[in-house]
C-alpha positions in Angstrom: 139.6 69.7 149.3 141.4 73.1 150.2 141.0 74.7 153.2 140.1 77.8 151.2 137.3 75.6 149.8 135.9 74.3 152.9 135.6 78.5 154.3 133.7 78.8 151.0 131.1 76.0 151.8 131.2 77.1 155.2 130.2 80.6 153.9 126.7 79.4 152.7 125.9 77.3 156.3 127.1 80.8 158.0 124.5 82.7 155.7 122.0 79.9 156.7 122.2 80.4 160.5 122.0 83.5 160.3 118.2 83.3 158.4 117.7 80.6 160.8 118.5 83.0 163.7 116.5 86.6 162.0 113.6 84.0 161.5 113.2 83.4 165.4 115.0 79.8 165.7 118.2 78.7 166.8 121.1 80.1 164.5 122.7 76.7 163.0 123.3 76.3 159.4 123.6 73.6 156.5 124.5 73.2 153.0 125.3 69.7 151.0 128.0 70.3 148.2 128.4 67.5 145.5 131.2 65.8 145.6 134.1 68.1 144.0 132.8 71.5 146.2 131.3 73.3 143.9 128.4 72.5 142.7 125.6 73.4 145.7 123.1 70.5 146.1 121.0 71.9 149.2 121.0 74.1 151.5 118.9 75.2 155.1 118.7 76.0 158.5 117.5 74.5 161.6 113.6 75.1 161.4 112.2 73.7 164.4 111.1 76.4 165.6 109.6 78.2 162.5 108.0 75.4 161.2 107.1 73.0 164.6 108.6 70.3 163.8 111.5 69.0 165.6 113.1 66.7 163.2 113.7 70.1 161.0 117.6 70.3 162.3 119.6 72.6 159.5 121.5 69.1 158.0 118.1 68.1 157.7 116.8 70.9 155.8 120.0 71.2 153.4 119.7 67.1 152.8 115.9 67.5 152.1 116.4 70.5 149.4 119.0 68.2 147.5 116.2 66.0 146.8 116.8 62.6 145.8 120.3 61.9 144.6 121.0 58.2 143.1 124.4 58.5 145.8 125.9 60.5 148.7 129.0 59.2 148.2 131.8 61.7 147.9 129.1 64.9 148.8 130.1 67.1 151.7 128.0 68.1 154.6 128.8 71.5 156.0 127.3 72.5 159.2 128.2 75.3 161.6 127.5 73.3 164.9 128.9 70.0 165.3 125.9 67.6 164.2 124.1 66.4 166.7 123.2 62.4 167.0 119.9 62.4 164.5 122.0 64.9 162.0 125.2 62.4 162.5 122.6 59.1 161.6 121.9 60.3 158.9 125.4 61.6 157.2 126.1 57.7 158.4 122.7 56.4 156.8 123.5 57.7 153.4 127.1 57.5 153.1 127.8 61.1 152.9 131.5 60.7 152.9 132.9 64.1 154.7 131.7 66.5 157.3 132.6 70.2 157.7 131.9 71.8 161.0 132.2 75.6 162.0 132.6 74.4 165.8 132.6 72.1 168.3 132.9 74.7 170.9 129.6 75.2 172.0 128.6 71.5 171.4 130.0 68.3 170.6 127.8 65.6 168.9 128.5 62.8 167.0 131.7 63.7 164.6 133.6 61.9 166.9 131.7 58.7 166.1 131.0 59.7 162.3 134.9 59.8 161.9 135.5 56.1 163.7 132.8 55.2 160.9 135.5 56.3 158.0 133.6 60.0 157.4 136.0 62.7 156.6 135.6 65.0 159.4 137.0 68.5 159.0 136.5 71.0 162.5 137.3 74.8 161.3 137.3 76.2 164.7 135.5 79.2 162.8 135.4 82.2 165.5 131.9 83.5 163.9 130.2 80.4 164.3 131.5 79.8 168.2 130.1 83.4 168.6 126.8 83.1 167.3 126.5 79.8 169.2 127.5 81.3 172.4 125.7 84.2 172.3 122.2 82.5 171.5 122.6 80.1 174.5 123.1 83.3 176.4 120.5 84.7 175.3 117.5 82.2 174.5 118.8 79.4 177.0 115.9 77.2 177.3 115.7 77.6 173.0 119.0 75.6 173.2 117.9 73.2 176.0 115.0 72.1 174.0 116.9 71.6 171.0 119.6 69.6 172.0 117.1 67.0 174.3 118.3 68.6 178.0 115.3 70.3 180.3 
């Protein structure tokens, strides 16, 4: 893949946190892309707020709306936050083969491990993501807290 395609994909997780962020929850994105970029498979935000539930991450949402595919292999997870341990289990469970992450600037999970596993890990830096990161933990602090398992 391009990096032009990757900024694409990224696109669709950016417009994700951003409904994720005007619907009162944290501002973290998803979006699951078959395997040669194009075609969308699913797509969400992080919903834990919004819906109560605190497995609803944004990877979990966009892996959810894809439904039940017969492989991951080859698909492509974008995400504007580096996914956390539960999100990176589960690009590991189902053999999503590559990872596309906004930024790791704000917070580092598991790509680290997911890449010594043989995912494709691609980290964009992307300046809009960091920002919308950085200023929600400014602002909602103890949002953030609770979502990434710190008191």
């Amino acid at each position: 893949m391009s990096w032009e395609s990757d900024q694409r994909m990224l696109r669709t997780a950016i417009d994700e946190a951003r409904a994720g962020l005007a619907g009162g929850g944290l501002p973290i994105g998803a979006a699951l892309y078959a395997s040669d970029g194009i075609r969308l498979l699913g797509r969400g935000h992080n919903r834990r707020v919004q819906d109560g539930d605190p497995s609803m991450h944004a990877e979990t949402a966009a892996f959810r709306a894809a439904g039940r595919q017969r492989s991951y292999r080859g698909t492509t997870m974008v995400t504007t936050l580096s996914p956390c341990w539960y999100c990176s289990g589960l690009v590991r469970q189902f053999g999503i083969s590559r990872v596309v992450i906004g930024e790791a600037r704000t917070f580092e999970g598991g790509h680290g491990w997911l890449a010594g596993h043989g995912v494709e890990i691609v980290l964009l830096d992307d300046p809009e993501c960091a920002a919308l990161m950085t200023e929600f933990i400014q602002h909602r602090p103890e949002l953030w807290h609770e979502d990434i398992g710190e008191e």
